[in-house]
C-alpha positions in Angstrom: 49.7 92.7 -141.9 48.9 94.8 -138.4 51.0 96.7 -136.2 51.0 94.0 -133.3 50.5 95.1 -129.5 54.1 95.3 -130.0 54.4 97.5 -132.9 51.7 99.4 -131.2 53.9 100.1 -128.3 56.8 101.2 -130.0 54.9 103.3 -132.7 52.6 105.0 -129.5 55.9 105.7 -127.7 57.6 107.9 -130.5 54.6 109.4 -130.9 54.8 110.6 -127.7 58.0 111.7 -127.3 57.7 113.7 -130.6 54.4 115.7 -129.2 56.4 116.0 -125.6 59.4 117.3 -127.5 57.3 119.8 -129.2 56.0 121.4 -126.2 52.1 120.4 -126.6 51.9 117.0 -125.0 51.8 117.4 -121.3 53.1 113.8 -118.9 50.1 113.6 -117.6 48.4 112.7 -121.1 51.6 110.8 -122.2 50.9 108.1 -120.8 46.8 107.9 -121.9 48.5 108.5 -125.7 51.2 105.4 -125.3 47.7 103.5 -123.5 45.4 104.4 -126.4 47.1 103.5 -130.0 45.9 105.8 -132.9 45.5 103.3 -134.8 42.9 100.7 -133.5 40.9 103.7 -134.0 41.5 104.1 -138.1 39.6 102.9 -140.9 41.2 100.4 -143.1 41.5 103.3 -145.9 42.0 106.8 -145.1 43.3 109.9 -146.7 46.2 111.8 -145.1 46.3 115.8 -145.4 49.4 116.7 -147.0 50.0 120.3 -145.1 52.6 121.5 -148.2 49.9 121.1 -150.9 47.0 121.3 -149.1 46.0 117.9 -151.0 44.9 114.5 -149.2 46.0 111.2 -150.5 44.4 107.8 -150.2 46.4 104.6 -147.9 44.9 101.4 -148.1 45.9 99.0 -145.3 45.5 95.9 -147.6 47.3 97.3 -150.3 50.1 99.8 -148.6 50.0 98.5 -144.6 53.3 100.1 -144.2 52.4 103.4 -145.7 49.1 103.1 -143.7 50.7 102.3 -140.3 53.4 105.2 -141.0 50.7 107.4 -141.5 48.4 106.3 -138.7 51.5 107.7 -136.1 52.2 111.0 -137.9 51.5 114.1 -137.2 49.0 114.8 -139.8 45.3 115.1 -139.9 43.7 112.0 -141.6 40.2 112.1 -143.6 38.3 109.0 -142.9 34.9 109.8 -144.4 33.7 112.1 -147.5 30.6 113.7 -148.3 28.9 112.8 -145.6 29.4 108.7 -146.3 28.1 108.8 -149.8 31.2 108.9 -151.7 32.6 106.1 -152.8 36.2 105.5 -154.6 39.9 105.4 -153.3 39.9 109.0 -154.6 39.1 112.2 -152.3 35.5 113.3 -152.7 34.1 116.6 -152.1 34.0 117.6 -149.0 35.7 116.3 -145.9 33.0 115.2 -143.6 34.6 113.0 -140.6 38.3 112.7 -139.6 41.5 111.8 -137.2 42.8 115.5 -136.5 46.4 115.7 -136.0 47.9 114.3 -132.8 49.6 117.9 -131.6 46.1 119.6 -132.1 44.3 116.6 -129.9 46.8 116.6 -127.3 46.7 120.3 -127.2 43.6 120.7 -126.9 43.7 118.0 -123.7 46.1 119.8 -122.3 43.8 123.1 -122.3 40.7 121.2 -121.4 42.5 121.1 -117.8 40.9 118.2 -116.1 41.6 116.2 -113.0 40.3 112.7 -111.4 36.7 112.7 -111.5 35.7 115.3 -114.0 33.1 114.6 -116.2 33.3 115.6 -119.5 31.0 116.1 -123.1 32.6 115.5 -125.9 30.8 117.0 -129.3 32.1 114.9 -132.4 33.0 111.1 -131.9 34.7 110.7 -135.0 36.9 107.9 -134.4 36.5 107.4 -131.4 40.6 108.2 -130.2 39.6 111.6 -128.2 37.3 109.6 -126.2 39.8 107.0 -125.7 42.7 108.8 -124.8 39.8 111.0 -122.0 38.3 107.7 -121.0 41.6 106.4 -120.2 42.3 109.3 -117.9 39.0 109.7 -116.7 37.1 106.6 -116.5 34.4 105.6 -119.1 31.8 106.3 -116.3 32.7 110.3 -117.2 32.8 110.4 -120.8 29.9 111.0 -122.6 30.4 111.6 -126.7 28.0 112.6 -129.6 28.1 112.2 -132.5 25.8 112.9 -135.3 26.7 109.7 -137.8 25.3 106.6 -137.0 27.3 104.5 -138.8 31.0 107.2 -137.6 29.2 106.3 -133.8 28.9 102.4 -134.6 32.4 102.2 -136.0 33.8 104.7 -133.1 31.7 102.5 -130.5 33.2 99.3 -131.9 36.6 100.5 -131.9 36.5 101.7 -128.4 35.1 98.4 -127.2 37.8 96.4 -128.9 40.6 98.6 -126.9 38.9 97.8 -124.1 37.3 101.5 -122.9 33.3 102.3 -122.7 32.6 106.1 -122.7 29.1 106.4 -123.1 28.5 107.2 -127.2 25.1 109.1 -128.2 23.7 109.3 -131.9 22.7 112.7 -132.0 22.8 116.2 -132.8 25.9 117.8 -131.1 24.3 121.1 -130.9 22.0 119.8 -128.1 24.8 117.9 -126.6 22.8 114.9 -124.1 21.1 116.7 -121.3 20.5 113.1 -119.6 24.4 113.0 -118.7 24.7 116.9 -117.5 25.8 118.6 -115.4 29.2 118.3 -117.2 32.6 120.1 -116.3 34.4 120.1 -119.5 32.7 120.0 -123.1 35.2 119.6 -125.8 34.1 120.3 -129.0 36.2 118.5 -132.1 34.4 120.6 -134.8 34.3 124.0 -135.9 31.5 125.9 -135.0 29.5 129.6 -136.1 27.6 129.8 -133.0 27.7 128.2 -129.5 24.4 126.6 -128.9 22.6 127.8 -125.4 22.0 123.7 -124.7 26.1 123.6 -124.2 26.0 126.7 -122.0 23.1 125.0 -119.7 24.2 121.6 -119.7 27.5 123.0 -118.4 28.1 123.5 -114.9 29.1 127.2 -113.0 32.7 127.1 -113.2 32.9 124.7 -115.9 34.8 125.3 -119.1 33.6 125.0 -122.7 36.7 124.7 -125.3 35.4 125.1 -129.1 36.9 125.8 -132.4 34.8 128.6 -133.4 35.1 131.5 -136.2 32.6 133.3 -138.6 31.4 132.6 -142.1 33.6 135.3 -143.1 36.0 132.5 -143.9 36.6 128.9 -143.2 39.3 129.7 -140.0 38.5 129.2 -136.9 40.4 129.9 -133.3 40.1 127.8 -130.3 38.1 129.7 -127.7 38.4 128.5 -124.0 34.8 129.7 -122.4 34.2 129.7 -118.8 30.5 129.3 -117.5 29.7 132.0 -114.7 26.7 131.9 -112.5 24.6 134.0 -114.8 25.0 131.3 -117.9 26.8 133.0 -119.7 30.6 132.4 -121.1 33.8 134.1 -121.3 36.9 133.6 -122.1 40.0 134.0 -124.8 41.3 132.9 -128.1 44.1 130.2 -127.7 45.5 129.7 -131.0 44.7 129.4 -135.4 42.9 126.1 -135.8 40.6 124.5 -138.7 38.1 121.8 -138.2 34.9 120.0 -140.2 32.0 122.1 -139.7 29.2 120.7 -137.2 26.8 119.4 -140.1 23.7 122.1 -139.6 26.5 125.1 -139.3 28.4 124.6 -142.7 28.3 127.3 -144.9 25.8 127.1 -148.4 27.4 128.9 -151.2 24.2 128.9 -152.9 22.4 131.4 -150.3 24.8 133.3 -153.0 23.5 132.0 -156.6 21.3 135.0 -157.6 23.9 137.7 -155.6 25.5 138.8 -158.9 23.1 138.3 -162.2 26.0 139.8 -163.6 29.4 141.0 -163.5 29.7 144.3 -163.2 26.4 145.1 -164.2 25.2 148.2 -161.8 28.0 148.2 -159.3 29.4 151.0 -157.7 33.4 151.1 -158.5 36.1 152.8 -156.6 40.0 152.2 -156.2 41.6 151.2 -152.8 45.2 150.9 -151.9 44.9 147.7 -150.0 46.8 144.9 -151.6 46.0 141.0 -151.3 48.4 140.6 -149.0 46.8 143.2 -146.2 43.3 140.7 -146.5 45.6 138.1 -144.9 45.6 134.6 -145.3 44.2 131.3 -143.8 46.0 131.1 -140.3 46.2 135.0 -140.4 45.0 136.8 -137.7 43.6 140.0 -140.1 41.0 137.4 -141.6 40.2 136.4 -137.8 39.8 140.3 -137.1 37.6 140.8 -140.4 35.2 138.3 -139.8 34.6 139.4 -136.0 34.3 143.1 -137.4 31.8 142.6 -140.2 29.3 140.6 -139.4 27.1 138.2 -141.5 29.9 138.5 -144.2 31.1 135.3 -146.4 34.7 136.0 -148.3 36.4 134.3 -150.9 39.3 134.5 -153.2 39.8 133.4 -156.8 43.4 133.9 -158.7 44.7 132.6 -161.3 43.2 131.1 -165.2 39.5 131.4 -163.5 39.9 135.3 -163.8 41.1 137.4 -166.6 44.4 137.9 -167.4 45.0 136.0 -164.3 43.8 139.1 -161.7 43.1 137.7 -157.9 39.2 138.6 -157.2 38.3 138.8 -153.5 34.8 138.4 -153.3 32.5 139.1 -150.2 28.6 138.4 -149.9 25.9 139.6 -147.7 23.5 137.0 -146.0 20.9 139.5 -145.1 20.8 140.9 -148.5 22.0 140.7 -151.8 24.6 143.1 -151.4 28.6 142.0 -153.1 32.0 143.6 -153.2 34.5 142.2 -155.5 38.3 143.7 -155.5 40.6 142.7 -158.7 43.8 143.0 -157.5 46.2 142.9 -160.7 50.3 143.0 -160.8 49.7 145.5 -163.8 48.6 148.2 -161.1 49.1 149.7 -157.8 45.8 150.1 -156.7 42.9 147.4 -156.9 39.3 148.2 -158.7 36.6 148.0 -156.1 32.7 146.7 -157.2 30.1 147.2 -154.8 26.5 146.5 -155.1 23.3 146.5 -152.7 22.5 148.6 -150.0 25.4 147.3 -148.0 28.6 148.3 -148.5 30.9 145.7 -147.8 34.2 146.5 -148.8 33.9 149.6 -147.3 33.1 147.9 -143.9 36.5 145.4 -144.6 38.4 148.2 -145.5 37.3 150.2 -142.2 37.9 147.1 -140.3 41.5 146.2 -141.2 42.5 150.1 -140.7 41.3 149.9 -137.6 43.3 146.7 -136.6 46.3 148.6 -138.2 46.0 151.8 -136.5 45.4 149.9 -133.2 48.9 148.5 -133.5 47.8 145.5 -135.7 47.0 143.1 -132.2 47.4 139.2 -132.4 44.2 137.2 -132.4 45.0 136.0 -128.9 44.6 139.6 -127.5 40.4 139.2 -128.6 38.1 136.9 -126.7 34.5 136.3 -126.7 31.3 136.2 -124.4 28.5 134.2 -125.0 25.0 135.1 -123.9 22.9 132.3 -122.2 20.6 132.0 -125.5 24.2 131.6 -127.5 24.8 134.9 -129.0 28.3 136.4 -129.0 30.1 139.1 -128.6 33.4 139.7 -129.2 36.4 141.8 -127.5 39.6 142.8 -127.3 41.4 142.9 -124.5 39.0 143.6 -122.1 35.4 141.6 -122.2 33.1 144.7 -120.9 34.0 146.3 -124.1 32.6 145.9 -127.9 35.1 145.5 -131.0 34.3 148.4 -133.0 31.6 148.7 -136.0 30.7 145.1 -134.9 27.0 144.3 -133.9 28.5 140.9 -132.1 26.3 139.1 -134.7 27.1 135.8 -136.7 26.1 134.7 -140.1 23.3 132.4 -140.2 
């Protein structure tokens, strides 16, 4: 059982109408999204995200076609590959490793990429394929060039985009160096989240052109659309947009086990202190006092566990040092007011989150879309607030390896 052209119609015009009543879609990429149906571009099982638990859930067309074609015109983000294509199994593996993001954060992200007839795009990330459909549509295959890392997410994505009847150029590769052949390119879209902005995007981009990226640090897994524009020196500036959270590019995810011999044990030698932050001043995944941590303390990774996997069922907010083996852990417990604080190493981390989120308070607590970043021509950042000739304080504008 398949939607039909018909069914595709019908399905691709509520789709758009929801996203225009929302605010996100603009009319000038409603009609590519009615042109370019969702799901001619999906795998015949998925896994939808389920945003209440934070939990994704297989939907076989063969076995549940009209759970699978309800889900294919949602607006939800679907996972169509695990663990890099070796997991097998209707179940969820371990890591998300290629998906169908959510129609109102595609759309959006269109809308921002602000093209016009004849503007040749990069896209970074193929994934299915629907991104480059819905640009080719509006731009012409001729001006769509997409890369995308998987050979077999490319074949599929190439495939797909052939059967709807649109032929943006698609490149096996490593997005990082995006395809120098194609460039100079106008727009480069990037459809996973990044740690640092690799200098081939900044050159293969012209002056003038505009570079939009989900980017964040290693402090967490967040990351905020940044909208860069290229100058005539190479280098790129521009704002935060809005909270976002995409796959990692493949070379830039994070390796929890730079962080196996960290701790040889708990406390052991560690400095301890009290603090009067609670769990709720660290923030929380679309927060922006994460955001501001991770741009203030550099080369940082952070994460919290709560519940049976601590004692007596404390929250522990861990944070590790790439550069060293310096830790923090903070036990926040209901039982008291003020959290115990264990630092070890030469670096003092807590201390340096602590100082961080003070200063964000005292500064009147600004929204992430008040900071922006500049991006050198050999790809390292810096970020601001406010005001790009300036430097966010006690950071070094360094990111985590």
């Amino acid at each position: 059982m398949t939607l039909g052209p018909d069914g595709e119609s019908r399905a691709g015009d509520e789709l758009a109408r929801y996203l225009l009543d929302m605010g996100v879609l603009t009319p000038e990429w409603a009609e590519a999204l009615r042109a370019v149906p969702r799901s001619r571009f999906l795998p015949d099982l998925f896994w939808a995200y389920d945003m209440a638990t934070g939990r994704s859930h297989s939907l076989s067309r063969s076995d549940n076609p009209g759970g699978w074609e309800r889900a294919a015109y949602r607006d939800v983000p679907l996972v169509t590959q695990w663990d890099d294509g070796q997991h097998t199994g209707t179940g969820p593996g371990t890591v998300g490793t290629s998906s169908a993001s959510m129609p109102s954060v595609v759309v959006s992200m269109l809308r921002d990429l602000n093209v016009s007839d004849g503007t040749r795009v990069l896209e970074v990330g193929t994934g299915t394929g629907w991104n480059a459909g819905l640009l080719a549509h509006r731009l012409g295959g001729d001006n769509v060039v997409s890369v995308e890392i998987d050979a077999a997410v490319a074949a599929r994505a190439s495939d797909a985009l052939a059967s709807a009847g649109f032929s943006p150029r698609v490149v096996v590769g490593e997005g990082a160096d995006g395809w120098p052949t194609g460039a100079q390119y106008d727009r480069v879209i990037v459809t996973a989240g990044v740690r640092r902005l690799p200098a081939a995007w900044l050159e293969q981009t012209r002056p003038g052109g505009i570079i939009l990226a989900p980017w964040g640090t290693h402090y967490s897994n967040q990351d905020a659309l940044v909208r860069l524009t290229v100058g005539e020196d190479g280098r790129a500036v521009g704002p935060f947009l809005r909270m976002v959270e995409f796959m990692k590019l493949r070379d830039q995810r994070l390796d929890w086990d730079l962080f196996r011999e960290h701790v040889q044990e708990f406390p052991g030698d560690a400095q301890v202190s009290r603090t009067s932050f609670t769990l709720a001043d660290l923030g929380d995944r679309y927060d922006t006092p994460y955001f501001v941590t991770g741009l203030c303390v550099p080369d940082c990774a952070h994460v919290v566990n709560t519940g049976a996997s601590d004692e007596a069922g404390d929250a522990k907010a861990w944070f590790f040092d790439f550069l060293s083996r310096s830790w923090a852990a903070v036990v926040f417990s209901a039982d008291t007011p003020d959290a115990t604080v264990y630092q070890s190493g030469p670096r003092r981390l807590w201390n340096e989150v602590e100082r961080a989120l003070t200063w964000w308070i005292e500064y009147g607590r600004p929204d992430f879309d008040r900071f922006g970043l500049t991006v050198d021509r050999d790809g390292s950042t810096r970020p601001w607030l406010d005001d790009p000739s300036g430097f966010l304080p006690f950071s070094n504008g360094a990111t985590a390896p």
